[in-house]
C-alpha positions, 0 to 999 in steps of 0.5 A, spaced: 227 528 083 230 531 089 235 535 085 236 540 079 242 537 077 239 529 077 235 533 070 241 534 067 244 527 067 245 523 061 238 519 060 238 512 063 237 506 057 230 504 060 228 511 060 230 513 053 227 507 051 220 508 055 220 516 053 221 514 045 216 510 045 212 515 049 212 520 045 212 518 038 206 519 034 205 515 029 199 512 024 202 505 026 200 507 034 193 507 036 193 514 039 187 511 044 193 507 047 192 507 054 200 508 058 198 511 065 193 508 069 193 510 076 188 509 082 181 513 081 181 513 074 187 517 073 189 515 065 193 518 060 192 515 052 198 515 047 194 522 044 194 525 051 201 523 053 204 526 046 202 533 048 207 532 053 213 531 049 211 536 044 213 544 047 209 547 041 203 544 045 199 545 050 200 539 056 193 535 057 189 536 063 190 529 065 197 529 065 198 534 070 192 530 074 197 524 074 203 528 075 200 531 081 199 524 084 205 522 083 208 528 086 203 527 093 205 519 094 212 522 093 211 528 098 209 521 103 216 517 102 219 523 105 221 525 113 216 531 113 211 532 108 211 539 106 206 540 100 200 538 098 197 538 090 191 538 088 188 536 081 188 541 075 181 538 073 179 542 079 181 549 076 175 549 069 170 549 075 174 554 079 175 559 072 167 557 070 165 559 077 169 566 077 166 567 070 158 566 072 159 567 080 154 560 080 153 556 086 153 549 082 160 551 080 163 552 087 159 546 090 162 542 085 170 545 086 169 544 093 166 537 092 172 534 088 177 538 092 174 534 099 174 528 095 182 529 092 184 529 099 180 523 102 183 519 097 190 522 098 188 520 106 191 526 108 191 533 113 191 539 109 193 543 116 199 539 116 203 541 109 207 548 109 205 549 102 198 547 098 198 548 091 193 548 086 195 547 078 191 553 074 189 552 066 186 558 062 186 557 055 193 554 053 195 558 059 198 553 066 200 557 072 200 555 080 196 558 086 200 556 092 197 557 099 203 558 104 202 555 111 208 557 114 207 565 111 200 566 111 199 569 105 197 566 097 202 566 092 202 565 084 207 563 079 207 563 071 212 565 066 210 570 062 210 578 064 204 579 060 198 573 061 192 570 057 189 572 064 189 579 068 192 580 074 185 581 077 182 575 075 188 572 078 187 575 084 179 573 084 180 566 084 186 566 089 180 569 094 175 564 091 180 559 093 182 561 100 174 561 101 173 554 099 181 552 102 178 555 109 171 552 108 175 545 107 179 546 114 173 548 118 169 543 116 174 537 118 175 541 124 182 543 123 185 549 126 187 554 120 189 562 121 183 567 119 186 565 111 180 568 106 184 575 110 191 573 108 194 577 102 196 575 095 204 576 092 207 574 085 212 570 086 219 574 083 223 569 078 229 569 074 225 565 068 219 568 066 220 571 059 217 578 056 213 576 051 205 575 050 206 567 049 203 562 053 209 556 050 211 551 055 207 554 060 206 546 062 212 544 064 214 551 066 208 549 072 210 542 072 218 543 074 215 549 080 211 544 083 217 539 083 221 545 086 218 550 090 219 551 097 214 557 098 220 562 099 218 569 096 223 568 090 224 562 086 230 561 081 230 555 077 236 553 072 233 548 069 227 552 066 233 557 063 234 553 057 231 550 052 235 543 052 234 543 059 227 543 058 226 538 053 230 533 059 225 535 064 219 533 059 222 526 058 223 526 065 216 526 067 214 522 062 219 517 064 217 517 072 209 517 070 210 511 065 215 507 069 211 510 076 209 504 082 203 507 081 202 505 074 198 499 073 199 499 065 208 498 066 208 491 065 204 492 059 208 499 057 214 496 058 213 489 054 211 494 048 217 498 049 221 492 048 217 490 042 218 498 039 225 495 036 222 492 031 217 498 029 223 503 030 226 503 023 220 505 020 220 512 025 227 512 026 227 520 023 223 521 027 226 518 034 232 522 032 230 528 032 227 527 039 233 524 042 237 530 040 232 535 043 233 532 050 240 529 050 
């Protein structure tokens, strides 16, 4: 998960194997089928998992949940931690709150925001970059606290958004103002940040079209890669293929993650799959062709 090139190997037996499993969407599998079962109640169902694999969906919310997670514990595992991701779940109350302007809302965003970094035990000032996943409608995209430049970003992929400009940057104000509330009630030092400006972050992928296709996995891989420069090339997102090997990619590292409580018994089904695989084989087939 370090690098663009890891991406575009030849997927690993186990992994395949573990992904079909995964994705299929079959009446012979029980949708409520649970597949990833994290700490605090992080779960992903087989209905919800599936959204995952299919471009022409939207990514369930508890996907990227758990995708957030996994990417903070591997934030732990290196030298120098240098970002920081909230959970997407957060983001519904954020657009409701900019929407009416209530207070139940923001106490609510500000109380899951504080209990999402005491269960990552974690000191929000020690990061470079603090990166909220936003869904509005069908529509993913990410605003980026960046420590090190003192000012706000956000990335998306298309020109022409389900969600202005301006709302954007309103949630971007909101943020920084519970971003800083959060700071000072732990007593940790911050910069004046509700006064720092706001930038879309330039990219060489982001298509002219009014569409929201693939927003998820366009958010997904922005996490994974961006550093908080003030431009972001990504090759992996250029190409369709490569899309659909980055979708099995994180399937496979939710699925086969330390974290999941569920593997033993994902791993056990994904054995038994063989002998369900010649009733779905055309199916199968045709997935494996996309991510190969």
């Amino acid at each position: 998960m370090k690098s663009n090139k890891k991406y575009i190997r030849t997927l690993g037996s186990l992994l395949q194997e573990s992904v079909d499993y995964c994705f299929v969407s079959d009446k012979c599998f029980d949708n409520s089928e649970l597949l990833v079962n994290f700490e605090d109640n992080l779960r992903i169902q087989r209905e919800e998992f599936y959204t995952l694999g299919d471009p022409s969906k939207c990514t369930h919310v508890s996907v990227v949940d758990c995708w957030c997670l996994l990417l903070n514990e591997n934030e732990k595992n290196k030298e120098s931690s240098k970002k920081f991701f909230f959970n997407a779940s957060s983001s519904l109350a954020l657009l409701d709150f900019n929407n009416s302007g209530g207070s139940q809302q923001i106490d609510l965003i500000y109380d899951s925001w504080v209990k999402w970094v005491d269960f990552n035990q974690v000191d929000l000032s020690k990061f470079d970059l603090i990166v909220v996943p936003i869904l509005k409608g069908s529509q993913y995209f990410l605003l980026l606290l960046n420590m090190k430049l003192r000012i706000v970003q956000w990335i998306d992929n298309v020109n022409h958004t389900a969600i202005s400009e301006e709302e954007i940057r309103k949630l971007g104000d909101t943020m920084k103002d519970l971003l800083s509330t959060i700071f000072d009630d732990k007593m940790q030092a911050t910069d004046v940040i509700p006064l720092w400006k706001m930038e879309r972050v330039p990219t060489d992928w982001k298509t002219t079209v009014r569409t929201n296709i693939e927003s998820d996995v366009f958010m997904m891989m922005s996490m994974l890669f961006f550093e908080g420069t003030v431009d972001f090339q990504c090759p992996i997102l250029n190409a369709a293929p490569l899309r659909h090997v980055a979708r099995a990619k994180i399937a496979g590292s939710l699925v086969l993650s330390d974290l999941n409580k569920q593997r033993s018994k994902v791993l056990e089904e994904v054995s038994n799959f063989k002998d369900k695989r010649r009733s779905i084989a055309k199916q199968v087939s045709i997935r494996r062709l996309k991510i190969r």
